[in-house]
DRENNU-840354 format. One line per 3 residues: number of its first residue (from 1); for each residue x, y, z of N, C-alpha, C. Coordinates in steps of 0.02 Angstrom, whole numbers, always signed. Example, Ala and Ser with C-alpha at 12.3 -4.5 7.8 and 13.67 -1.06 7.14 Angstrom:
residues 2
1 = +660:-284:+390:+615:-225:+390:+660:-165:+390 ~ +642:-112:+354:+684:-53:+357:+645:+2:+394;
end
This chain:
residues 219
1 = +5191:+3925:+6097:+5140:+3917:+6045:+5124:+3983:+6009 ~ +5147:+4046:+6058:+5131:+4103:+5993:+5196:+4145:+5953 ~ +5253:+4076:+5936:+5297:+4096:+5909:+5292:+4088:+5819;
4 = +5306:+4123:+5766:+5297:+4108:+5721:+5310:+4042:+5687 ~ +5350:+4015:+5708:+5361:+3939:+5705:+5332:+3871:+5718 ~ +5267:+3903:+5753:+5207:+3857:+5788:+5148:+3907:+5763;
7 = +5163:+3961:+5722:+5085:+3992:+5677:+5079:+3963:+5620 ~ +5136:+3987:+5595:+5147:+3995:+5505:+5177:+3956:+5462 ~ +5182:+3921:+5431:+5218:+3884:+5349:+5240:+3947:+5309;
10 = +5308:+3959:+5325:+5345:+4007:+5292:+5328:+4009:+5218 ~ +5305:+3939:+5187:+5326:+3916:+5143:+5262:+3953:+5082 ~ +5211:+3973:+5129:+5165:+3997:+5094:+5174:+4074:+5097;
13 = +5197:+4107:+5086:+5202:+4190:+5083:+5278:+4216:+5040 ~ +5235:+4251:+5006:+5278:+4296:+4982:+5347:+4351:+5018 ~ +5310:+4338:+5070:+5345:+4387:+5126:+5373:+4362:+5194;
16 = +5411:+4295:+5159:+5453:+4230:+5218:+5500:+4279:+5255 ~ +5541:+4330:+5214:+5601:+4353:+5229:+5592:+4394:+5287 ~ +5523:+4428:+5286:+5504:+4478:+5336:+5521:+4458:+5406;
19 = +5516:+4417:+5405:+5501:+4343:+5476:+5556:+4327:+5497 ~ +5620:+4350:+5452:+5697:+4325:+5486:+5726:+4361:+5527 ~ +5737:+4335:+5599:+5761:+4356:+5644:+5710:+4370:+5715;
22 = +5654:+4364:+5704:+5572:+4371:+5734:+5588:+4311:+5771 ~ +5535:+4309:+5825:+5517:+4277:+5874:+5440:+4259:+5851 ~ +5413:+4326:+5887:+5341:+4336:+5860:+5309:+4350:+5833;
25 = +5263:+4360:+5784:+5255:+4375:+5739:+5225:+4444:+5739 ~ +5197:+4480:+5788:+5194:+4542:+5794:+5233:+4592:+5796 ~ +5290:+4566:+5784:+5353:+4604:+5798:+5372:+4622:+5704;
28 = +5345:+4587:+5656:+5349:+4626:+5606:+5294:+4663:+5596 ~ +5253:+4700:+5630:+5202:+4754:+5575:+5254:+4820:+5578 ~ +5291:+4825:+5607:+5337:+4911:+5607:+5367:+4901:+5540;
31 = +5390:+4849:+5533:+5445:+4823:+5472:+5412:+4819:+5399 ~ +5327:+4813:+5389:+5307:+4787:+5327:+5315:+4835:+5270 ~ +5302:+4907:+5293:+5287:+4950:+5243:+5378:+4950:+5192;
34 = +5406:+4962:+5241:+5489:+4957:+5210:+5508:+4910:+5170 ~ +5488:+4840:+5186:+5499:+4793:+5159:+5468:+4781:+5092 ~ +5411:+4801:+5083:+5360:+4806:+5028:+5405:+4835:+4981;
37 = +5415:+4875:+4989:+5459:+4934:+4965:+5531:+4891:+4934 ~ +5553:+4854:+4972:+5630:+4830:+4944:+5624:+4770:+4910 ~ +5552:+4724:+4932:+5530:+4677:+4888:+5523:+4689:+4826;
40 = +5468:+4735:+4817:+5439:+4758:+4740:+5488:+4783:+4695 ~ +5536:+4812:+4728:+5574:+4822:+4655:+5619:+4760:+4635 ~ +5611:+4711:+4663:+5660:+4627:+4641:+5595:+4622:+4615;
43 = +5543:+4610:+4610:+5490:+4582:+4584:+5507:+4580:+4499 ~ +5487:+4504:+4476:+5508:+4518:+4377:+5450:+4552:+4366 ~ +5465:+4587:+4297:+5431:+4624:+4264:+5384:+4566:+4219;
46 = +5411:+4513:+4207:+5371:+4471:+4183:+5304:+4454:+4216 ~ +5306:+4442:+4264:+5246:+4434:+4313:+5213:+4473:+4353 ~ +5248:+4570:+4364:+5211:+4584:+4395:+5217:+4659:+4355;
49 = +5169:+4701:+4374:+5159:+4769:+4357:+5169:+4805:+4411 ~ +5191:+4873:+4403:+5186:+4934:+4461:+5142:+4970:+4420 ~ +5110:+4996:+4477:+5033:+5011:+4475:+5048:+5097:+4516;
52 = +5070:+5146:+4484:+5048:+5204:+4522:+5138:+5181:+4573 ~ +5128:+5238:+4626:+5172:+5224:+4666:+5191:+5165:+4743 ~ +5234:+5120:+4722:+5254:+5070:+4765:+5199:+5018:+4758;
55 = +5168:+5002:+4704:+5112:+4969:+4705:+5113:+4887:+4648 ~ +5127:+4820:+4679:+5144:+4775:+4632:+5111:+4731:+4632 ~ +5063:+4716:+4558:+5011:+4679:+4560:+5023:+4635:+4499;
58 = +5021:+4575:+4523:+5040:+4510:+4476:+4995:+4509:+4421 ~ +5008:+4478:+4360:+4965:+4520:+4294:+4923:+4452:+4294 ~ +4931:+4407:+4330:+4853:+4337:+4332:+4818:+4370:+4397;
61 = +4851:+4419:+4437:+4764:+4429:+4489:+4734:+4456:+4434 ~ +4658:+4470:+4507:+4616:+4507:+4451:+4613:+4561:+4520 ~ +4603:+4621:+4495:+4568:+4677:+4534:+4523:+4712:+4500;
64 = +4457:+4715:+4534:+4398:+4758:+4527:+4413:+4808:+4498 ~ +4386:+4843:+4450:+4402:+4922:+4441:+4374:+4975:+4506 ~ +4332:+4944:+4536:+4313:+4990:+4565:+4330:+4971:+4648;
67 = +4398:+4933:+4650:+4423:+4937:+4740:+4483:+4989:+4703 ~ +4494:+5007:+4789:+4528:+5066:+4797:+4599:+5042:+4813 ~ +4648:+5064:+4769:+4732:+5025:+4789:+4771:+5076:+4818;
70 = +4810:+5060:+4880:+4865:+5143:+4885:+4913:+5080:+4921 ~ +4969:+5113:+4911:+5026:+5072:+4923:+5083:+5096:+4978 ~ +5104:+5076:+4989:+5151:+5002:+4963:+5103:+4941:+4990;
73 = +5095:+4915:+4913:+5060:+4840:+4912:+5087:+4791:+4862 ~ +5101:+4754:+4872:+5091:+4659:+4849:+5032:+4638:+4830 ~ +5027:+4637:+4782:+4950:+4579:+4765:+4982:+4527:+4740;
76 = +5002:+4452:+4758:+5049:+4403:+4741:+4981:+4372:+4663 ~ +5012:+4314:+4652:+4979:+4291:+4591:+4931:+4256:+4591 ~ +4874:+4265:+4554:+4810:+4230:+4547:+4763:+4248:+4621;
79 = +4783:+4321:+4647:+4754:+4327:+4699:+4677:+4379:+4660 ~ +4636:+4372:+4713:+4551:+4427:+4679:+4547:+4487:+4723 ~ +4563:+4533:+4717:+4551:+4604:+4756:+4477:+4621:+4717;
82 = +4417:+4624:+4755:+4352:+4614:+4739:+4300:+4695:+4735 ~ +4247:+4691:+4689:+4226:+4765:+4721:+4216:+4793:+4755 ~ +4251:+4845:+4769:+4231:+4905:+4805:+4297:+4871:+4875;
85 = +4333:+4841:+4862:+4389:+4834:+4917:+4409:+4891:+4938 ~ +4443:+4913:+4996:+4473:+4971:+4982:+4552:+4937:+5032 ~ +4608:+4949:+5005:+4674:+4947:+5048:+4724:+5003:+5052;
88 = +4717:+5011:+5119:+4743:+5082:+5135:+4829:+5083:+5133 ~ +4850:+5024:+5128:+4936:+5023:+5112:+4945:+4981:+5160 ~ +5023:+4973:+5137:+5070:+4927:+5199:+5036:+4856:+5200;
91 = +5005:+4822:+5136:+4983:+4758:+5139:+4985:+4727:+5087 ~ +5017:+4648:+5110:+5062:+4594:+5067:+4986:+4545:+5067 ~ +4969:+4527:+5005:+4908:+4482:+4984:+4939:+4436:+4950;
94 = +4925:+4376:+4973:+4958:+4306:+4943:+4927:+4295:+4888 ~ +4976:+4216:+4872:+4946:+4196:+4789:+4872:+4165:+4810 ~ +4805:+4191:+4779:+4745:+4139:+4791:+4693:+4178:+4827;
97 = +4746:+4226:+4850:+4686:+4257:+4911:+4653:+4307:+4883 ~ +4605:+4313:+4915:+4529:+4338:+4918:+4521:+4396:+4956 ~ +4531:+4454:+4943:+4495:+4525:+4983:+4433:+4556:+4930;
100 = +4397:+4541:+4981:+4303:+4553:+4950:+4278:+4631:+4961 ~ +4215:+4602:+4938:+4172:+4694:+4944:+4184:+4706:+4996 ~ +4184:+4784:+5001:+4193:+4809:+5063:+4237:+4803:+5088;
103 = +4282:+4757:+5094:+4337:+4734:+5149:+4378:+4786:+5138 ~ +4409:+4803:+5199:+4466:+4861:+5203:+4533:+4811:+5239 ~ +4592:+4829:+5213:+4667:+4807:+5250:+4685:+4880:+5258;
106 = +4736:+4864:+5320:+4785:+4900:+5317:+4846:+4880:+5385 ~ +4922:+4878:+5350:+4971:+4863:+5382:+4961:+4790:+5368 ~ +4956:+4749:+5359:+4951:+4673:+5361:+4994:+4633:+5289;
109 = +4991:+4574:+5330:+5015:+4520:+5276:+4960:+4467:+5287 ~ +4949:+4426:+5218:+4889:+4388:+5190:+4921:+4335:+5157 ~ +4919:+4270:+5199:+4985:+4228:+5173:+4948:+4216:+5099;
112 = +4959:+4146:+5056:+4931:+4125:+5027:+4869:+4078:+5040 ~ +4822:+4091:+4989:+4742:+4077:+4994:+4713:+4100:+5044 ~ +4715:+4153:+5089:+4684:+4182:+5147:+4612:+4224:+5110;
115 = +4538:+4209:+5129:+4500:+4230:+5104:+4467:+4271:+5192 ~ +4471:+4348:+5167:+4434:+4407:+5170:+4378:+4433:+5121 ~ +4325:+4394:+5135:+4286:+4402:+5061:+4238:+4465:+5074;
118 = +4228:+4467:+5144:+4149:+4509:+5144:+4137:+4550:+5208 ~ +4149:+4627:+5196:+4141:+4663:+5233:+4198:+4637:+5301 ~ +4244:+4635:+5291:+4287:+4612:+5360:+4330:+4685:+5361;
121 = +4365:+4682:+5406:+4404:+4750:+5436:+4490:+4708:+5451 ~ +4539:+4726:+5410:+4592:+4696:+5441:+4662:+4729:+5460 ~ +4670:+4738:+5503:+4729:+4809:+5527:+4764:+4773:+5567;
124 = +4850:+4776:+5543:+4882:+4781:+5598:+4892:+4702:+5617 ~ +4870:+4642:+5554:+4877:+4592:+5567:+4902:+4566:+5517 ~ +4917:+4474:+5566:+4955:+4433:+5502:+4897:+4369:+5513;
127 = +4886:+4345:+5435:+4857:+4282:+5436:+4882:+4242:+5400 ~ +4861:+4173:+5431:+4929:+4126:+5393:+4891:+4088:+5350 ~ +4923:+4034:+5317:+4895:+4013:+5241:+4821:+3991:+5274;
130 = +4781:+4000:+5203:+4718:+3965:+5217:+4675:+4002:+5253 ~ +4687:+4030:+5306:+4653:+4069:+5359:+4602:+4105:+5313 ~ +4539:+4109:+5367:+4472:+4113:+5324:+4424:+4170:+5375;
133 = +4398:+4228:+5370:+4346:+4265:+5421:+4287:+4269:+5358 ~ +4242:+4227:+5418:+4189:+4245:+5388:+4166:+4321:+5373 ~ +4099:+4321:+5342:+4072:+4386:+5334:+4079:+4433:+5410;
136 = +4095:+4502:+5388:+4067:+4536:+5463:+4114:+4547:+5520 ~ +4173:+4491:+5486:+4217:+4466:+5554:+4278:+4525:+5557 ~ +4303:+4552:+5601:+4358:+4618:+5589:+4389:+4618:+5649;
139 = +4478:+4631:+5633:+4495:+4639:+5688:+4508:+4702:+5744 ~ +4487:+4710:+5790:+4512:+4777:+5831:+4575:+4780:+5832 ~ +4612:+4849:+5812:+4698:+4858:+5828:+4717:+4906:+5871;
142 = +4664:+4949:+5907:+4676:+5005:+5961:+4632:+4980:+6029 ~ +4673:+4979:+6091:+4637:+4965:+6154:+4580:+5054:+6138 ~ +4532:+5030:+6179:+4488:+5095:+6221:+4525:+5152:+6248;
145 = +4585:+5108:+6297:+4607:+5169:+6321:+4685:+5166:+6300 ~ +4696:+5181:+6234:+4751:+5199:+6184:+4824:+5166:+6210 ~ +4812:+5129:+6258:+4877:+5089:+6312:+4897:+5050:+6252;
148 = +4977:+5048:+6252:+5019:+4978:+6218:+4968:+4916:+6221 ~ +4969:+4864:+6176:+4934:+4817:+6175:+5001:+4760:+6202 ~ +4964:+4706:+6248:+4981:+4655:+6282:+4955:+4594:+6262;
151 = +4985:+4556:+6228:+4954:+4492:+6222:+4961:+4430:+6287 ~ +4900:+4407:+6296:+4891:+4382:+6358:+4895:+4311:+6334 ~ +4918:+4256:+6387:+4887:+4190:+6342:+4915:+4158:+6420;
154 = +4869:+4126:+6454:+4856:+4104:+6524:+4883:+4164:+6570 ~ +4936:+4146:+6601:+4957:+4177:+6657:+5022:+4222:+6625 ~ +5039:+4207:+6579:+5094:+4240:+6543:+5067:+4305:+6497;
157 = +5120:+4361:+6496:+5093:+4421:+6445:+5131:+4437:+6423 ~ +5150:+4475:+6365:+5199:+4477:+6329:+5180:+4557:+6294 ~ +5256:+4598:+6322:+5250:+4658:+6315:+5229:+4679:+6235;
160 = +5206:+4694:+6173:+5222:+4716:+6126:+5252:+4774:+6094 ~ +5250:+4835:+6140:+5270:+4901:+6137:+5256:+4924:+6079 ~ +5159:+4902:+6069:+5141:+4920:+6011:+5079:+4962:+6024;
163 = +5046:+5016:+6007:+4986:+5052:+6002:+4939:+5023:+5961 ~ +4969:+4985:+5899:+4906:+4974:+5857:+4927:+4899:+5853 ~ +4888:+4822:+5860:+4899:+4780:+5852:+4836:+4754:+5843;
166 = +4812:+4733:+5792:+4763:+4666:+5774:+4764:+4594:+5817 ~ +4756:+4556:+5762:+4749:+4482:+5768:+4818:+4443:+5741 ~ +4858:+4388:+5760:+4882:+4358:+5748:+4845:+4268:+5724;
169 = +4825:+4276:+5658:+4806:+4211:+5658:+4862:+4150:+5629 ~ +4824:+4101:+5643:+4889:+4025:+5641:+4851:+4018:+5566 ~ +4902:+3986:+5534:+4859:+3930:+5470:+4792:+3888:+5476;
172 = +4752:+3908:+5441:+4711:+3862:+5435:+4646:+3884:+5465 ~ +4642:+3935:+5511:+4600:+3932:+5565:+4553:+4003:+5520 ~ +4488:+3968:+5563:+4428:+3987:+5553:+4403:+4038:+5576;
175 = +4361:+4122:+5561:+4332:+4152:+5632:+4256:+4151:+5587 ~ +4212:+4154:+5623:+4146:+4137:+5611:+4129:+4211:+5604 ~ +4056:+4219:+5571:+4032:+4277:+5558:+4032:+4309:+5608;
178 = +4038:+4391:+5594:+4017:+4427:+5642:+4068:+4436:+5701 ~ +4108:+4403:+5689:+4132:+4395:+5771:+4192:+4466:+5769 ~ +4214:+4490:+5840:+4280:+4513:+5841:+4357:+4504:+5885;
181 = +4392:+4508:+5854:+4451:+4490:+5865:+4479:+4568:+5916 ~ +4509:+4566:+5976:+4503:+4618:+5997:+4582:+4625:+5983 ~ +4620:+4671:+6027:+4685:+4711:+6021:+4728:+4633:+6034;
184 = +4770:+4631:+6009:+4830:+4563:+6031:+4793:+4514:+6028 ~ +4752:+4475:+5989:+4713:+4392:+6004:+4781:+4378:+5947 ~ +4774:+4304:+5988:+4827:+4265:+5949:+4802:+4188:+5933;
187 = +4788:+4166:+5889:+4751:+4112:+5877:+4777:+4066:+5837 ~ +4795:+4008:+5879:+4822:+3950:+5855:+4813:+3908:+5775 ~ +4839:+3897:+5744:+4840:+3844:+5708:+4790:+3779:+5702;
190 = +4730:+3803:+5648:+4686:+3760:+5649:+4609:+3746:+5686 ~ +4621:+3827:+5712:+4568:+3829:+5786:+4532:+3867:+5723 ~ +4451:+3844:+5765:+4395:+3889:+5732:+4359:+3909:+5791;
193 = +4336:+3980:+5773:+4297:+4014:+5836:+4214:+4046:+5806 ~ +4147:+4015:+5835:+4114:+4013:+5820:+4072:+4097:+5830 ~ +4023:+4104:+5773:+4000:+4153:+5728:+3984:+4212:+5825;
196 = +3984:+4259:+5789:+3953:+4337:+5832:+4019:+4314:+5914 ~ +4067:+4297:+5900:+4113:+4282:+5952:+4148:+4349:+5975 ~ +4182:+4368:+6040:+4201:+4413:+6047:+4289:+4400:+6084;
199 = +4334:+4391:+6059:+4408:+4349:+6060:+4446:+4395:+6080 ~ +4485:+4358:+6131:+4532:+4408:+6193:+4583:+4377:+6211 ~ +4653:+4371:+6197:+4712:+4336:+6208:+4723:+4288:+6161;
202 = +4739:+4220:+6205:+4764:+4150:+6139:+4730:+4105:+6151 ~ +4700:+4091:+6095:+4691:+4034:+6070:+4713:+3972:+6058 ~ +4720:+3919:+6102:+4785:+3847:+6074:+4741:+3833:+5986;
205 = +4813:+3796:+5965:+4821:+3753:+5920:+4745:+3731:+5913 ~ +4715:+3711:+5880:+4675:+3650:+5862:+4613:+3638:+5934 ~ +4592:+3698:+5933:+4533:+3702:+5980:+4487:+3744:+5953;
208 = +4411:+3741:+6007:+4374:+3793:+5948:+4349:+3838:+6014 ~ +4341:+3904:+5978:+4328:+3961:+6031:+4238:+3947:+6029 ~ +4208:+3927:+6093:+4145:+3963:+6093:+4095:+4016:+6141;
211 = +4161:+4015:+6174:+4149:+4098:+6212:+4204:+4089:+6259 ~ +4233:+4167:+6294:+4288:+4163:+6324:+4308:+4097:+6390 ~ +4243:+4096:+6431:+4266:+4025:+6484:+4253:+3947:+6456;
214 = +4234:+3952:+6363:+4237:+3892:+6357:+4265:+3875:+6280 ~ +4332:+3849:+6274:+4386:+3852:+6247:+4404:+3783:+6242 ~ +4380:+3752:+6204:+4356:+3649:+6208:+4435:+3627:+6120;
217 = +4450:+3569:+6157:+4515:+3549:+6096:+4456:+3505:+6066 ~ +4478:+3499:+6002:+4424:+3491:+5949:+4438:+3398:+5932 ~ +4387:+3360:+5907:+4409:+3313:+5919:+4427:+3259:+5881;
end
């Protein structure tokens, strides 16, 4: 269940290709910044602009004058980069989607229609179409004590041989205000996890988080 094939609808991202040859989907954040890079220059000139260096923003988004862009970035089409955004690079924003005030990316992909509207924090992650954090909501990408991150999900763990890892979210799924996503959460497809939550490993498919010992399939 936390293979990209049981997260994501390829079908919504600009950045399907990234994903070929992957298992998991954490296994592309080393790969994004490069790729950005070999994408954008196939990008038509009809539809998109370079913006400064490595920087490709579709001429129907809209971006704030006053969020902050550094690249290598994707802003796909009809997407809103909002005021006072700031994106620190290495992040693919789908067609539709939404990065709001305040909100900071960095390293990530943002399938299509993924709304980051308000004050969220997103590093080091992938969210799949639709996927929605409320206000407040941000993911952690460094353990406490600077150790490789492990994604846990029952009795099984799965090495990442990564220092900095976010959230892996599925399509569709919900995180409620406030809440945080700690180092490696991996969250199923369709699951919503309720507001000021504090999220640690996986999440199934189509359940809703309302605190770590109670993890109920939705009905």
């Amino acid at each position: 269940m936390l293979t990209i094939k049981n997260l994501y609808d390829l079908n919504e991202t600009i950045a399907a290709k990234l994903f070929d040859g992957v298992t998991y989907p954490w296994e592309v954040l080393p790969k994004i910044s490069g790729f950005i890079v070999e994408l954008g220059n196939t990008l038509p000139e009809d539809k998109f602009e370079k913006r400064g260096e490595n920087i490709w923003i579709a001429k129907s988004a809209k971006v704030a004058p006053t969020a902050c862009l550094n690249g290598p970035l994707i802003v796909d089409e009809d997407a809103e980069i909002r005021h006072c955004a700031f994106v620190r690079g290495n992040a693919i924003v789908g067609k539709g989607a939404v990065v709001g005030n305040s909100t900071e990316l960095k390293n990530v992909v943002l399938f299509n229609k993924v709304q980051v509207p308000h004050y969220n924090y997103v590093g080091d992650s992938v969210l799949g179409f639709k996927a929605h954090m409320g206000a407040g909501s941000i993911t952690s990408n460094v353990k406490s004590d600077k150790t490789l991150v492990v994604v846990k999900a029952g009795e099984e763990k799965f090495e990442t041989g990564l220092k900095k890892m976010g959230a892996m979210l599925g399509d569709n799924v919900e995180v409620g205000c406030n809440s945080v996503l700690n180092p490696g959460t991996v969250i199923g497809r369709e699951s919503n996890v309720y507001p000021t939550s504090c999220v640690r490993g996986f999440v199934p498919a189509k359940h809703i988080f309302k605190d770590g010992k109670n993890i109920v399939p939705k009905e």
